[in-house]
mmJSON file of the N, C-alpha and C atoms, coordinates in Angstrom:
{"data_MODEL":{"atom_site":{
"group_PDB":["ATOM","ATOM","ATOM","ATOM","ATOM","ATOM","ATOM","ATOM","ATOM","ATOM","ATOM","ATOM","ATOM","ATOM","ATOM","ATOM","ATOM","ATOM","ATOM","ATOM","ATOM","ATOM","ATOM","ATOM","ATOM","ATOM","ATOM","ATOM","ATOM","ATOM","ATOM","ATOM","ATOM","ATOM","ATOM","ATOM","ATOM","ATOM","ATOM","ATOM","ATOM","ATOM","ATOM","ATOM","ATOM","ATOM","ATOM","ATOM","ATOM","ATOM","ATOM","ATOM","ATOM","ATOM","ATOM","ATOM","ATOM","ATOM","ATOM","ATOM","ATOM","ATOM","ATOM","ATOM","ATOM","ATOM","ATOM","ATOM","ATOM","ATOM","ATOM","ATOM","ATOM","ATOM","ATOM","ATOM","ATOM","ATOM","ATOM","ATOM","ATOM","ATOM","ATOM","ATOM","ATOM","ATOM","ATOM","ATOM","ATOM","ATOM","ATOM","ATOM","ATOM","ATOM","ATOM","ATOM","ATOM","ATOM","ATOM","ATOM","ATOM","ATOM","ATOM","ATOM","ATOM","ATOM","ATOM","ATOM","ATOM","ATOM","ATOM","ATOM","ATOM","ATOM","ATOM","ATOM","ATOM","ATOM","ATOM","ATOM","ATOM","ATOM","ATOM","ATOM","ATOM","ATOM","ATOM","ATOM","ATOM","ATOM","ATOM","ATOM","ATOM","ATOM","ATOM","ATOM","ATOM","ATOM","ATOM","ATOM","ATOM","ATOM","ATOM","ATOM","ATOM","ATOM","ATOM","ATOM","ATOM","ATOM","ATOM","ATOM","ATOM","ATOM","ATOM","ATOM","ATOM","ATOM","ATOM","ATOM","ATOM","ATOM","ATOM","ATOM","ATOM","ATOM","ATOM","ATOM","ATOM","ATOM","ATOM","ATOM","ATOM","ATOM","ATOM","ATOM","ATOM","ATOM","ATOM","ATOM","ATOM","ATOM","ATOM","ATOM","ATOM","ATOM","ATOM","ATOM","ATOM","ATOM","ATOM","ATOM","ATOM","ATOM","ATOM","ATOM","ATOM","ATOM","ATOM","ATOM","ATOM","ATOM","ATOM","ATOM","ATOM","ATOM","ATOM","ATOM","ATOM","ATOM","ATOM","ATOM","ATOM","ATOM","ATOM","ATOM","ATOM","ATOM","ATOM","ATOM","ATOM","ATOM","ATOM","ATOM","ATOM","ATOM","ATOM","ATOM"],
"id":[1,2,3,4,5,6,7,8,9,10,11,12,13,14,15,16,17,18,19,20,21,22,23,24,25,26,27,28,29,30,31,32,33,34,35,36,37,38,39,40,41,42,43,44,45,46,47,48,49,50,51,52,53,54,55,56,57,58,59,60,61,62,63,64,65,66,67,68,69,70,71,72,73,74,75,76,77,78,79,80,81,82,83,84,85,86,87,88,89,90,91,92,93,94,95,96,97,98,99,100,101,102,103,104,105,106,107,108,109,110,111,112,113,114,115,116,117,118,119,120,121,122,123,124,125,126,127,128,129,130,131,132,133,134,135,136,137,138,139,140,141,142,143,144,145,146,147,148,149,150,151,152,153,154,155,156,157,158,159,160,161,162,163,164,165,166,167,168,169,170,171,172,173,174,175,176,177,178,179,180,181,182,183,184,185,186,187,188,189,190,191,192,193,194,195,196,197,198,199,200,201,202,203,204,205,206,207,208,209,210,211,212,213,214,215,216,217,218,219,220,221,222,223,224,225,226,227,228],
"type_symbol":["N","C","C","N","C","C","N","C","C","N","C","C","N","C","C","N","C","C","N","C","C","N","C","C","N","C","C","N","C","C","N","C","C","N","C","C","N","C","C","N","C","C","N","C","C","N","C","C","N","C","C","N","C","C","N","C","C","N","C","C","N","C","C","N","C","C","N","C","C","N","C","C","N","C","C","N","C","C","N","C","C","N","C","C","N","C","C","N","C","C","N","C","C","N","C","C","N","C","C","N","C","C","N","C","C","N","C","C","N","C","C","N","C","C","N","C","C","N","C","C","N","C","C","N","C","C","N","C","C","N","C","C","N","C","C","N","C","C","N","C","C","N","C","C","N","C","C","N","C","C","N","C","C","N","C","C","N","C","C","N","C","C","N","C","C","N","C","C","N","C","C","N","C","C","N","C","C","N","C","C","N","C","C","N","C","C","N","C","C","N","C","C","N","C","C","N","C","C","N","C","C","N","C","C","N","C","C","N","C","C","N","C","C","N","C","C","N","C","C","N","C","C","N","C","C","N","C","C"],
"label_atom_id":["N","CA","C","N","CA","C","N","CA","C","N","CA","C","N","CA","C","N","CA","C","N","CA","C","N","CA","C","N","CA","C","N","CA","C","N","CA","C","N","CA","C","N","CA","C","N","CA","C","N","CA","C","N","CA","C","N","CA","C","N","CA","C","N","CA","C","N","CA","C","N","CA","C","N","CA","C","N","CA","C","N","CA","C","N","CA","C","N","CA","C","N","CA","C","N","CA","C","N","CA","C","N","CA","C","N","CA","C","N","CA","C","N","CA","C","N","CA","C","N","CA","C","N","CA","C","N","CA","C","N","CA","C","N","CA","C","N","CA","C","N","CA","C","N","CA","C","N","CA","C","N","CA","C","N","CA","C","N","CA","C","N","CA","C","N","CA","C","N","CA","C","N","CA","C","N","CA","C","N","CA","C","N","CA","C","N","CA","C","N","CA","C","N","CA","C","N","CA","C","N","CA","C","N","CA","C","N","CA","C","N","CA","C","N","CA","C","N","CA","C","N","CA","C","N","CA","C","N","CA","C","N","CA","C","N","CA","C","N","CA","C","N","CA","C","N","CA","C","N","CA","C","N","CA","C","N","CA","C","N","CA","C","N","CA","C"],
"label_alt_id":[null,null,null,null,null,null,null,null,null,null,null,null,null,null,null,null,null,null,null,null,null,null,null,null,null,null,null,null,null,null,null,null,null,null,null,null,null,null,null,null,null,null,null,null,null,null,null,null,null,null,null,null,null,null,null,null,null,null,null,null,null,null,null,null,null,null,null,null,null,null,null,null,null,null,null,null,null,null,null,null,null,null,null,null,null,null,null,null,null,null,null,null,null,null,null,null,null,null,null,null,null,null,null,null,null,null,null,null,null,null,null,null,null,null,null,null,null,null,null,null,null,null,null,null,null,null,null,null,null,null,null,null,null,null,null,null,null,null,null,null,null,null,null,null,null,null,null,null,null,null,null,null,null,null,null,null,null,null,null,null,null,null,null,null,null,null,null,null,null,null,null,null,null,null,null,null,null,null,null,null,null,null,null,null,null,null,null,null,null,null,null,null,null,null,null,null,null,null,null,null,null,null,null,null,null,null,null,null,null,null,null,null,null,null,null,null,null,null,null,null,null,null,null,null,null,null,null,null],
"label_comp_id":["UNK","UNK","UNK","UNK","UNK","UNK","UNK","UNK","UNK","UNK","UNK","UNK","UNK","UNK","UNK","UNK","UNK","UNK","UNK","UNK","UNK","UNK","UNK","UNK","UNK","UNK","UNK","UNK","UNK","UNK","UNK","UNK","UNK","UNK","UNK","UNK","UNK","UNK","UNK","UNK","UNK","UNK","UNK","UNK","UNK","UNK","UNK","UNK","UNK","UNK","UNK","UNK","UNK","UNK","UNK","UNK","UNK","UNK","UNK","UNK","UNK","UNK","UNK","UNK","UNK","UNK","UNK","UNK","UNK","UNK","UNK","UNK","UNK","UNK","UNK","UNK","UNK","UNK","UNK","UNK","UNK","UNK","UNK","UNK","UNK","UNK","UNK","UNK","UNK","UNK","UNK","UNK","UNK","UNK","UNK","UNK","UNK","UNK","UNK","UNK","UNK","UNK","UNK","UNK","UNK","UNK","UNK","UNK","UNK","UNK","UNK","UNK","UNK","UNK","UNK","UNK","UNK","UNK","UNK","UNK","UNK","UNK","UNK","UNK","UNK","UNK","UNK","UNK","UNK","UNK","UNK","UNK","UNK","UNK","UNK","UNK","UNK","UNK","UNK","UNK","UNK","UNK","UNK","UNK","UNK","UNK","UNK","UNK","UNK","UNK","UNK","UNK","UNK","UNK","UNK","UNK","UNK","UNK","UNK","UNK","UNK","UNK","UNK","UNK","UNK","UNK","UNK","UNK","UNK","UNK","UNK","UNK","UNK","UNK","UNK","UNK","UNK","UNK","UNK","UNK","UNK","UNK","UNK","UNK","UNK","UNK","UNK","UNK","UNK","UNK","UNK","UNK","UNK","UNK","UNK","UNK","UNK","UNK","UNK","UNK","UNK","UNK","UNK","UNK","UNK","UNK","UNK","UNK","UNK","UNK","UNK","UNK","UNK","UNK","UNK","UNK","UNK","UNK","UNK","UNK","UNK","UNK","UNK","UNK","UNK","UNK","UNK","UNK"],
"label_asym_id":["A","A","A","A","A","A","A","A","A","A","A","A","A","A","A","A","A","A","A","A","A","A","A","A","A","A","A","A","A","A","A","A","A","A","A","A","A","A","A","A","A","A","A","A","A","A","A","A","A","A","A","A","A","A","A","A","A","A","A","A","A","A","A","A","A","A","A","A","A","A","A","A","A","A","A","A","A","A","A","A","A","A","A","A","A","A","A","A","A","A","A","A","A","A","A","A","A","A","A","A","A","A","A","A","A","A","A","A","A","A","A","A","A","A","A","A","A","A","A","A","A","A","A","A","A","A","A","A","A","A","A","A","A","A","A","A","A","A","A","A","A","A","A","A","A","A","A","A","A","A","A","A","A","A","A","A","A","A","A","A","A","A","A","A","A","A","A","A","A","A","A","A","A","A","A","A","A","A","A","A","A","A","A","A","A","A","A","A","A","A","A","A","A","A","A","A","A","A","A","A","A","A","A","A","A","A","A","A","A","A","A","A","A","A","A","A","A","A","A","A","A","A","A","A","A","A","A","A"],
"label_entity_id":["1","1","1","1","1","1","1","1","1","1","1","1","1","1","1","1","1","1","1","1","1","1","1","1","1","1","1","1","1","1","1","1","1","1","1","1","1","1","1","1","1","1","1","1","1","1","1","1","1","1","1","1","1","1","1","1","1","1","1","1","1","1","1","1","1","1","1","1","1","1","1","1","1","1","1","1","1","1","1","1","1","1","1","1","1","1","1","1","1","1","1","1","1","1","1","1","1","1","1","1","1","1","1","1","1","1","1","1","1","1","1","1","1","1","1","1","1","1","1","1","1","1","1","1","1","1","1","1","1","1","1","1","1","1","1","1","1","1","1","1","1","1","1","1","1","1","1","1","1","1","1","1","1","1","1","1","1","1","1","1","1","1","1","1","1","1","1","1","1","1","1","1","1","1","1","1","1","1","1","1","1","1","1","1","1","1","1","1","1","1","1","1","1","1","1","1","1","1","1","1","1","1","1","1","1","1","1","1","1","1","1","1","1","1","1","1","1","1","1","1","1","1","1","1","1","1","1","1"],
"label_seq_id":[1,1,1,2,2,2,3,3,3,4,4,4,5,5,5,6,6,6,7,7,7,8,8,8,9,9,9,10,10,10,11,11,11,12,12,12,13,13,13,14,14,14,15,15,15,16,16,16,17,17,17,18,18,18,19,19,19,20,20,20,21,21,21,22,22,22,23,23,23,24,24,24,25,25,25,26,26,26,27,27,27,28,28,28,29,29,29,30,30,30,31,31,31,32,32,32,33,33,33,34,34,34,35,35,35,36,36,36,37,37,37,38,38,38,39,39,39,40,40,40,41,41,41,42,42,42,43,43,43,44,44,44,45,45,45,46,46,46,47,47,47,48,48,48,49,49,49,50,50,50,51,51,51,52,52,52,53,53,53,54,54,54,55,55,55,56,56,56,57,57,57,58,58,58,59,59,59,60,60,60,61,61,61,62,62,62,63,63,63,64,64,64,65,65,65,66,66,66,67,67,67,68,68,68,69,69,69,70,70,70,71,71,71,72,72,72,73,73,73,74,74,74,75,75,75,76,76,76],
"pdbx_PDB_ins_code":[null,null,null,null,null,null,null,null,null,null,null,null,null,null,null,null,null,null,null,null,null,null,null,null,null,null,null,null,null,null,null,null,null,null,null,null,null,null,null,null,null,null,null,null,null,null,null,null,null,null,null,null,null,null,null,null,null,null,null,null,null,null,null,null,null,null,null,null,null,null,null,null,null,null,null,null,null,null,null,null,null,null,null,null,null,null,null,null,null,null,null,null,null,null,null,null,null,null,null,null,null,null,null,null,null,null,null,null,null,null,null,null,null,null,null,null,null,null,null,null,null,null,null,null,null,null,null,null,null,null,null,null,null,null,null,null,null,null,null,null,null,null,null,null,null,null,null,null,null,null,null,null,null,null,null,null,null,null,null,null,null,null,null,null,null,null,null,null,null,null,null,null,null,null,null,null,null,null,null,null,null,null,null,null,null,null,null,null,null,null,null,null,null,null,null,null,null,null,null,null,null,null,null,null,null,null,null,null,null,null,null,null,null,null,null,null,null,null,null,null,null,null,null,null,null,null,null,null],
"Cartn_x":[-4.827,-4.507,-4.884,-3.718,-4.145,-4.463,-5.79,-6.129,-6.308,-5.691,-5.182,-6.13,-6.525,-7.677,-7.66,-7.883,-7.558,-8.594,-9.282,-10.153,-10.256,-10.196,-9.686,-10.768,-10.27,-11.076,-9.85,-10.824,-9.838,-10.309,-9.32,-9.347,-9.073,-9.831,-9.592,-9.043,-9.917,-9.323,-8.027,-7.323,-5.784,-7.005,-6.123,-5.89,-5.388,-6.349,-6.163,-5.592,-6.144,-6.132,-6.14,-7.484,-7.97,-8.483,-8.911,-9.755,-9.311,-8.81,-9.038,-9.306,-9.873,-10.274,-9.35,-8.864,-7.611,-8.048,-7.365,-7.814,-7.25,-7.483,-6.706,-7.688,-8.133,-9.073,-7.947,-8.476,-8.047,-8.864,-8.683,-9.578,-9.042,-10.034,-9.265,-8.217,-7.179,-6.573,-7.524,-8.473,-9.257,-10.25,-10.432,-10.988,-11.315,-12.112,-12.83,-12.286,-11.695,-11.975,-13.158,-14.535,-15.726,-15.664,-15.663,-15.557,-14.77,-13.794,-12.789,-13.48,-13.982,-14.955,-15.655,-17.137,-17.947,-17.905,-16.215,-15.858,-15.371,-14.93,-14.105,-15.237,-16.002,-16.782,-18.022,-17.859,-18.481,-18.174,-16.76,-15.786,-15.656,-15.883,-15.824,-17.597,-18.48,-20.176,-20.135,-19.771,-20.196,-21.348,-21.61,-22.221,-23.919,-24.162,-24.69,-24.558,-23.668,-22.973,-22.544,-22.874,-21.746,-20.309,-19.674,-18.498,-18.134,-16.954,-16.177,-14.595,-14.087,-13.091,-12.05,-11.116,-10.0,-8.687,-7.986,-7.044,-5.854,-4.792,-3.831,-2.701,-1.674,-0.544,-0.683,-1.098,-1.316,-2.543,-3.788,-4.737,-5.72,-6.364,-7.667,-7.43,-8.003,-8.788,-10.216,-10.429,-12.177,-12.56,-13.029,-14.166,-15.488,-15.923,-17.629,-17.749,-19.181,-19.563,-18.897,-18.827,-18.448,-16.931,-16.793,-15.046,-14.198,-14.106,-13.626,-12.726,-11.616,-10.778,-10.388,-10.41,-10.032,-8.751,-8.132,-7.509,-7.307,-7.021,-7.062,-5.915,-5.197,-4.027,-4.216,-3.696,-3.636,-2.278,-2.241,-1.065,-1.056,-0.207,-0.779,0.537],
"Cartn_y":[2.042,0.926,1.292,0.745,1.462,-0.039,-0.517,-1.377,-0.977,-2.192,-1.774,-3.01,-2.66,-3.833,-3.63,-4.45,-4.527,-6.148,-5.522,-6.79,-6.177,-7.598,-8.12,-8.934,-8.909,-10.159,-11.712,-12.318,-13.257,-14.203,-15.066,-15.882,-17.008,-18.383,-19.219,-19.478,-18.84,-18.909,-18.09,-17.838,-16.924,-15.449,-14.507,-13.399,-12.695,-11.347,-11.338,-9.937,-9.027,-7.63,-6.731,-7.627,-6.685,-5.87,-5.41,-4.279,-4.128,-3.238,-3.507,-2.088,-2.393,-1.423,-1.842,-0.443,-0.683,0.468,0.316,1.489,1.321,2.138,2.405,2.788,2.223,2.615,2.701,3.872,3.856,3.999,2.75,2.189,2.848,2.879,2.972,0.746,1.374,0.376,-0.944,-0.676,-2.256,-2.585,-2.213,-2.668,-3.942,-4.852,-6.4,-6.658,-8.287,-8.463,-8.196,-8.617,-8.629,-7.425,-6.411,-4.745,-4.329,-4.99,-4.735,-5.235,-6.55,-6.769,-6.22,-5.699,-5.01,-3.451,-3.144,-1.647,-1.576,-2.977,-2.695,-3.747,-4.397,-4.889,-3.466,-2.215,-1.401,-0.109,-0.06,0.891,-0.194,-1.338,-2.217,-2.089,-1.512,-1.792,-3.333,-4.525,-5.424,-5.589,-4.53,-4.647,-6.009,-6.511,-7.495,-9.124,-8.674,-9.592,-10.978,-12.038,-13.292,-13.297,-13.567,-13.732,-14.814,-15.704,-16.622,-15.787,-15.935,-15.391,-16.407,-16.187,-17.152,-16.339,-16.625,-15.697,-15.684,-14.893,-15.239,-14.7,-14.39,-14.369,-12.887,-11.999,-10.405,-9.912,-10.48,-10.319,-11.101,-11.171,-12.238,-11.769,-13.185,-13.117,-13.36,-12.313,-12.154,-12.537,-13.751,-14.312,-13.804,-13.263,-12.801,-13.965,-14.0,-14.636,-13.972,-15.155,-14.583,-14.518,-14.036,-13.889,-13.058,-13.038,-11.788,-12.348,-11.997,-11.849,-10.514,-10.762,-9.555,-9.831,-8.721,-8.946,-7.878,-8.085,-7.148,-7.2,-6.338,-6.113,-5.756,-5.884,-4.857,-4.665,-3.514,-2.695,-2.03,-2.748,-1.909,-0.588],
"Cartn_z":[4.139,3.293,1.86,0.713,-0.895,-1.129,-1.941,-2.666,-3.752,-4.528,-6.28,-6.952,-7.961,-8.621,-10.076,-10.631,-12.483,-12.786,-13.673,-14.313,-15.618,-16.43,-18.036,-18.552,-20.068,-20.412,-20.992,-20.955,-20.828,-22.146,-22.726,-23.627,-23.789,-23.851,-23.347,-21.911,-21.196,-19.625,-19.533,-20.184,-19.984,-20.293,-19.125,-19.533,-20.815,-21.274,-22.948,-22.859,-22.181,-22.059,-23.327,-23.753,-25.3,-24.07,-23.374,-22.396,-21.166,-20.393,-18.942,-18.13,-17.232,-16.093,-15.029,-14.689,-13.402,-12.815,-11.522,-10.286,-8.966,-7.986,-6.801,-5.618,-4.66,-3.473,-2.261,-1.406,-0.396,0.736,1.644,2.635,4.152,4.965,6.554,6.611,7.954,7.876,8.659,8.756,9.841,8.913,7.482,6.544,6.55,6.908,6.588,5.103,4.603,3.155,2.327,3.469,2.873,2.464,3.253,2.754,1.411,1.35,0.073,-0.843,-1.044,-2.04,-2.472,-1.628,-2.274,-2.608,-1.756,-2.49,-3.955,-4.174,-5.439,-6.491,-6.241,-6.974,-6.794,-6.577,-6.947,-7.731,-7.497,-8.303,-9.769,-9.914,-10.937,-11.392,-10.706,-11.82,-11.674,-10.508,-10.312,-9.287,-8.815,-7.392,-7.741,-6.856,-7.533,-8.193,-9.185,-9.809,-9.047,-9.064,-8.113,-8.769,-7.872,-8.425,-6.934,-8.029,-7.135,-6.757,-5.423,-5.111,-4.936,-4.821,-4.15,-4.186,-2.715,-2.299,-2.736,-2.857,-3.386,-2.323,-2.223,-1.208,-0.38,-1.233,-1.19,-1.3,-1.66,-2.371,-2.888,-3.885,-4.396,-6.057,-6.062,-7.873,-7.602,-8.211,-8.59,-10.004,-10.179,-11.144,-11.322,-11.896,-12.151,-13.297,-13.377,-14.793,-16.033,-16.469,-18.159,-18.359,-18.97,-19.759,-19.275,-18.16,-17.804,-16.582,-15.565,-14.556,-14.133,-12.789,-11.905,-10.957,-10.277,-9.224,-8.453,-7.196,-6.025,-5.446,-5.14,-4.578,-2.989,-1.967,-0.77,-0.519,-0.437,-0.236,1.409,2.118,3.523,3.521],
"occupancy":[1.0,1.0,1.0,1.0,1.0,1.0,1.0,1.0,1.0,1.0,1.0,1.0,1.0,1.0,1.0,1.0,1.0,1.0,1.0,1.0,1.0,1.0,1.0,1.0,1.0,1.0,1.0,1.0,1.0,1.0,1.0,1.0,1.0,1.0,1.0,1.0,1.0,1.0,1.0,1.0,1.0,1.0,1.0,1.0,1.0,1.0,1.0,1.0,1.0,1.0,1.0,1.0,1.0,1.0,1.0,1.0,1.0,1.0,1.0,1.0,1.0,1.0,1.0,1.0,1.0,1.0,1.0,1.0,1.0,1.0,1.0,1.0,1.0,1.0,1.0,1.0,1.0,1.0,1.0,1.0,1.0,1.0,1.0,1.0,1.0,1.0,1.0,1.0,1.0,1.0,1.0,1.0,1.0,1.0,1.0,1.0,1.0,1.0,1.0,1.0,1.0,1.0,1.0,1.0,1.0,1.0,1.0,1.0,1.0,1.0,1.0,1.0,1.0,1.0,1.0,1.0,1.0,1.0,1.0,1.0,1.0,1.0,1.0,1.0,1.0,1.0,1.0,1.0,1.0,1.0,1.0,1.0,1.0,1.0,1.0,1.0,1.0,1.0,1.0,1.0,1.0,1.0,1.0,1.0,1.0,1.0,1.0,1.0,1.0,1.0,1.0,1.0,1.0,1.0,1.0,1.0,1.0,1.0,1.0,1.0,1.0,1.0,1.0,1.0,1.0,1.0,1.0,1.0,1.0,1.0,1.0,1.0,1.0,1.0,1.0,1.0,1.0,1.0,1.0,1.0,1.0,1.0,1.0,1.0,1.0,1.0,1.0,1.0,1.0,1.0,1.0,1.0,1.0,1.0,1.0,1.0,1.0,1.0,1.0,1.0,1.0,1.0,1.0,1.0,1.0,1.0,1.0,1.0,1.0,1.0,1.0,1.0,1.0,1.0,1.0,1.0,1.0,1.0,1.0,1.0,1.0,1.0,1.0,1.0,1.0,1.0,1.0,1.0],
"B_iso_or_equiv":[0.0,0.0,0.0,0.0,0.0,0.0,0.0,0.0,0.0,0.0,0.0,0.0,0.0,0.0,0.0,0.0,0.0,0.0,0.0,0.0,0.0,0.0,0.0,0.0,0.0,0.0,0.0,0.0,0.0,0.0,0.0,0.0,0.0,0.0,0.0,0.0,0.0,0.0,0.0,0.0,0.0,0.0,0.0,0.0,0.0,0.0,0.0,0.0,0.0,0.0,0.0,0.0,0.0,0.0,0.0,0.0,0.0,0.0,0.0,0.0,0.0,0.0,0.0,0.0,0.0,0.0,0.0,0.0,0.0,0.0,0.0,0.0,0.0,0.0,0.0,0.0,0.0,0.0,0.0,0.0,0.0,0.0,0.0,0.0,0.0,0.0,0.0,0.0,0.0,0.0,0.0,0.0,0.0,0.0,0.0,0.0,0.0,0.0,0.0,0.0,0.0,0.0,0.0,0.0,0.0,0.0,0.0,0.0,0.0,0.0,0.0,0.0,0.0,0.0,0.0,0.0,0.0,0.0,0.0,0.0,0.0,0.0,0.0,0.0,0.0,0.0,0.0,0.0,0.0,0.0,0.0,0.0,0.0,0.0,0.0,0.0,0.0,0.0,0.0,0.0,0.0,0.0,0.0,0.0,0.0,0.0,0.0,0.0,0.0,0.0,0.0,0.0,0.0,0.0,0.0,0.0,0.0,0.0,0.0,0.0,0.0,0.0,0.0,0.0,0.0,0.0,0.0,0.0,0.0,0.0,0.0,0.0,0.0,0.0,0.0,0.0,0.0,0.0,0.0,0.0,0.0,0.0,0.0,0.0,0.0,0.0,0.0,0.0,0.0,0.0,0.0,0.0,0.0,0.0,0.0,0.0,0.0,0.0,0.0,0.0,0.0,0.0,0.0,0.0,0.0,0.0,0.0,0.0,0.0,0.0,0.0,0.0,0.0,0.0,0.0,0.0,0.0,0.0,0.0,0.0,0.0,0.0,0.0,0.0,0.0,0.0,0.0,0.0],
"pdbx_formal_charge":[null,null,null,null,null,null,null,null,null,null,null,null,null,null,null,null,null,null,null,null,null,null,null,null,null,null,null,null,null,null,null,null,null,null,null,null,null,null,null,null,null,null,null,null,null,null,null,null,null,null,null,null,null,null,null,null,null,null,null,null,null,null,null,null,null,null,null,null,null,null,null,null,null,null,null,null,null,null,null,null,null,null,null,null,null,null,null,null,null,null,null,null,null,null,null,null,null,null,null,null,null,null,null,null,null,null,null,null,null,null,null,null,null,null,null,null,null,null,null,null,null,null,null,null,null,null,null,null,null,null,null,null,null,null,null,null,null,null,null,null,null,null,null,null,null,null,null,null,null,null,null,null,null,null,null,null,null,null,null,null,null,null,null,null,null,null,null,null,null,null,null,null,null,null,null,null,null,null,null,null,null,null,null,null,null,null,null,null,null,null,null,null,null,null,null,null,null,null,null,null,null,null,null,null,null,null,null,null,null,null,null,null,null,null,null,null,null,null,null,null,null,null,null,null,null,null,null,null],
"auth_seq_id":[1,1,1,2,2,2,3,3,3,4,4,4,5,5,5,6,6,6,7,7,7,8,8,8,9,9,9,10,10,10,11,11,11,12,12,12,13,13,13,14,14,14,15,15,15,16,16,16,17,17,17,18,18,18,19,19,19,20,20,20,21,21,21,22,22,22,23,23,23,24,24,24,25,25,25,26,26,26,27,27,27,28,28,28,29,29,29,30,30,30,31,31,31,32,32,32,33,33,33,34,34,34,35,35,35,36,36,36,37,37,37,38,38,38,39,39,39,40,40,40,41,41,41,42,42,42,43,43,43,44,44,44,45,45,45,46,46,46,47,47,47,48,48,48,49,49,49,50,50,50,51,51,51,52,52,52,53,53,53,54,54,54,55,55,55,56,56,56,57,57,57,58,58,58,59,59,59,60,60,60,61,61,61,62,62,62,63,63,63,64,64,64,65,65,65,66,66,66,67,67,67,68,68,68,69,69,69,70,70,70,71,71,71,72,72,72,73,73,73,74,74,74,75,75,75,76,76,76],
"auth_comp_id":["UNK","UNK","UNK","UNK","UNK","UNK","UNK","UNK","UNK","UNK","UNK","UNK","UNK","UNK","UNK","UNK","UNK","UNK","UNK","UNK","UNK","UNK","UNK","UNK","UNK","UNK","UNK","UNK","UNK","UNK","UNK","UNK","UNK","UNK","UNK","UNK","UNK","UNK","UNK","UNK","UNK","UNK","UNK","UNK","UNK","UNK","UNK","UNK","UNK","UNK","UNK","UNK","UNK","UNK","UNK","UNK","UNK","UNK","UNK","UNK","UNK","UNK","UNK","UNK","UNK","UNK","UNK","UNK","UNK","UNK","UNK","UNK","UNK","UNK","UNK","UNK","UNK","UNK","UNK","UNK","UNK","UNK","UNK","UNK","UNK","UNK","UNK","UNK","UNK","UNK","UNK","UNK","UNK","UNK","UNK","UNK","UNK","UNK","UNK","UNK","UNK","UNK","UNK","UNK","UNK","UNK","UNK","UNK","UNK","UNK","UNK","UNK","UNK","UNK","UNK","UNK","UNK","UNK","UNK","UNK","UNK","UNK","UNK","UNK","UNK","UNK","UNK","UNK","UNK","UNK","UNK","UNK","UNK","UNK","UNK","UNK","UNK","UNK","UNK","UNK","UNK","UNK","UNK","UNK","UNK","UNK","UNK","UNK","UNK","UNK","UNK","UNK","UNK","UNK","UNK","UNK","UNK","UNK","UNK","UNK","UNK","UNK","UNK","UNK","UNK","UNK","UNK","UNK","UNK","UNK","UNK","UNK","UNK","UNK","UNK","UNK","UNK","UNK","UNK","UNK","UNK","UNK","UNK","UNK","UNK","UNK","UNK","UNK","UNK","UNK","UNK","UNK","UNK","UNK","UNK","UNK","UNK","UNK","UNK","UNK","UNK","UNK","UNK","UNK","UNK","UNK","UNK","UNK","UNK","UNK","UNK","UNK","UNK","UNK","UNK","UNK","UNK","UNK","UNK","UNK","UNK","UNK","UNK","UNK","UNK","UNK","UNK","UNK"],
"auth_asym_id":["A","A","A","A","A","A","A","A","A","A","A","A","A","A","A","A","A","A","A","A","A","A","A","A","A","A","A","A","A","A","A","A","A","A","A","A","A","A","A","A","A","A","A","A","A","A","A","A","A","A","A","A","A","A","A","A","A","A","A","A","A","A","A","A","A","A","A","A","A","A","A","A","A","A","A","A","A","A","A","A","A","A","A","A","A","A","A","A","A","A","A","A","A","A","A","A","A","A","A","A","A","A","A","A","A","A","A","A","A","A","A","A","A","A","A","A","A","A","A","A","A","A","A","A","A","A","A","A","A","A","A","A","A","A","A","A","A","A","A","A","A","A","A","A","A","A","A","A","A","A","A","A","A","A","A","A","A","A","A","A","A","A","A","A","A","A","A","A","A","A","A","A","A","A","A","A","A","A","A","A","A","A","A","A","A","A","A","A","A","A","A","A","A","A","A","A","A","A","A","A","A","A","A","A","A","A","A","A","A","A","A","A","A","A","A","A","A","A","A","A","A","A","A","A","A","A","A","A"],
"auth_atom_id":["N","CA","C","N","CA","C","N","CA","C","N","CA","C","N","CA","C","N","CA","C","N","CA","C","N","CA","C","N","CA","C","N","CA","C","N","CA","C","N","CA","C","N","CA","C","N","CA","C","N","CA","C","N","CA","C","N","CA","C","N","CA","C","N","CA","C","N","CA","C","N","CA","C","N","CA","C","N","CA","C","N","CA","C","N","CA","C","N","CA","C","N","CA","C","N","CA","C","N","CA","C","N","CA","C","N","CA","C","N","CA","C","N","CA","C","N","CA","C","N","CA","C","N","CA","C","N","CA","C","N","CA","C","N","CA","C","N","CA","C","N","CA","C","N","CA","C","N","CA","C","N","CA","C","N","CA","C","N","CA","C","N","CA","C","N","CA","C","N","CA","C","N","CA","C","N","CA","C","N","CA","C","N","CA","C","N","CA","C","N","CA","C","N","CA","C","N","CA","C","N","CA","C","N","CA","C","N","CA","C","N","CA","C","N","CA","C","N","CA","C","N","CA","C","N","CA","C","N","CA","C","N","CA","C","N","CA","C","N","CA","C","N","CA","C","N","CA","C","N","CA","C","N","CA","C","N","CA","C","N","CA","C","N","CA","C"],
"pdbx_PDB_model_num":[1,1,1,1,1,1,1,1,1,1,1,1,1,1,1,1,1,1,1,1,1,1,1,1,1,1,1,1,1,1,1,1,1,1,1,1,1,1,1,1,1,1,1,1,1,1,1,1,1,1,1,1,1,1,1,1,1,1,1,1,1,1,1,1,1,1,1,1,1,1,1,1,1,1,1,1,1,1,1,1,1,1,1,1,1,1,1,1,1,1,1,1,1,1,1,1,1,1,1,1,1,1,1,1,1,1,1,1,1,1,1,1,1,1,1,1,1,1,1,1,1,1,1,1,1,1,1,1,1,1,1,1,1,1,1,1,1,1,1,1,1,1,1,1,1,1,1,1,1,1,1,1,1,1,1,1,1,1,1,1,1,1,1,1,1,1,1,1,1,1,1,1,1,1,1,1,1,1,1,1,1,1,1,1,1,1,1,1,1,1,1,1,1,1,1,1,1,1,1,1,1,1,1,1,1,1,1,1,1,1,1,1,1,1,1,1,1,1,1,1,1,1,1,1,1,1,1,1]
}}}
């Protein structure tokens, strides 16, 4: 499985992409979500960090504190 992830900063709540970190993990296919999280909230230097999740059709948005948005793709 390729998981694809990109976190921004954001402006007034919208996405700004004065900055972003993007990237590509590749997981075995029986990967847990929980697992995808803390792989890519570690390829992201969040490890730690809270963040609020919420799913989206393909994937999640990852919230950490602060100004910033993420998202996670799964690509099976």
């Amino acid at each position: 499985m390729t998981v694809k992830y990109e976190l921004t900063d954001t402006w007034a709540g919208t996405p700004n992409y004065g900055w972003v970190k993007r990237g590509t993990l590749t997981l075995p296919d029986d990967t847990t979500p929980y697992k995808i999280m803390r792989e890519v909230k570690k390829a992201l230097d969040l490890t730690g960090e809270p963040c609020r999740v919420e799913r989206l059709w393909n994937g999640w948005v990852l919230k950490p504190r602060g100004m910033v948005i993420g998202w996670i793709t799964r690509e099976d």
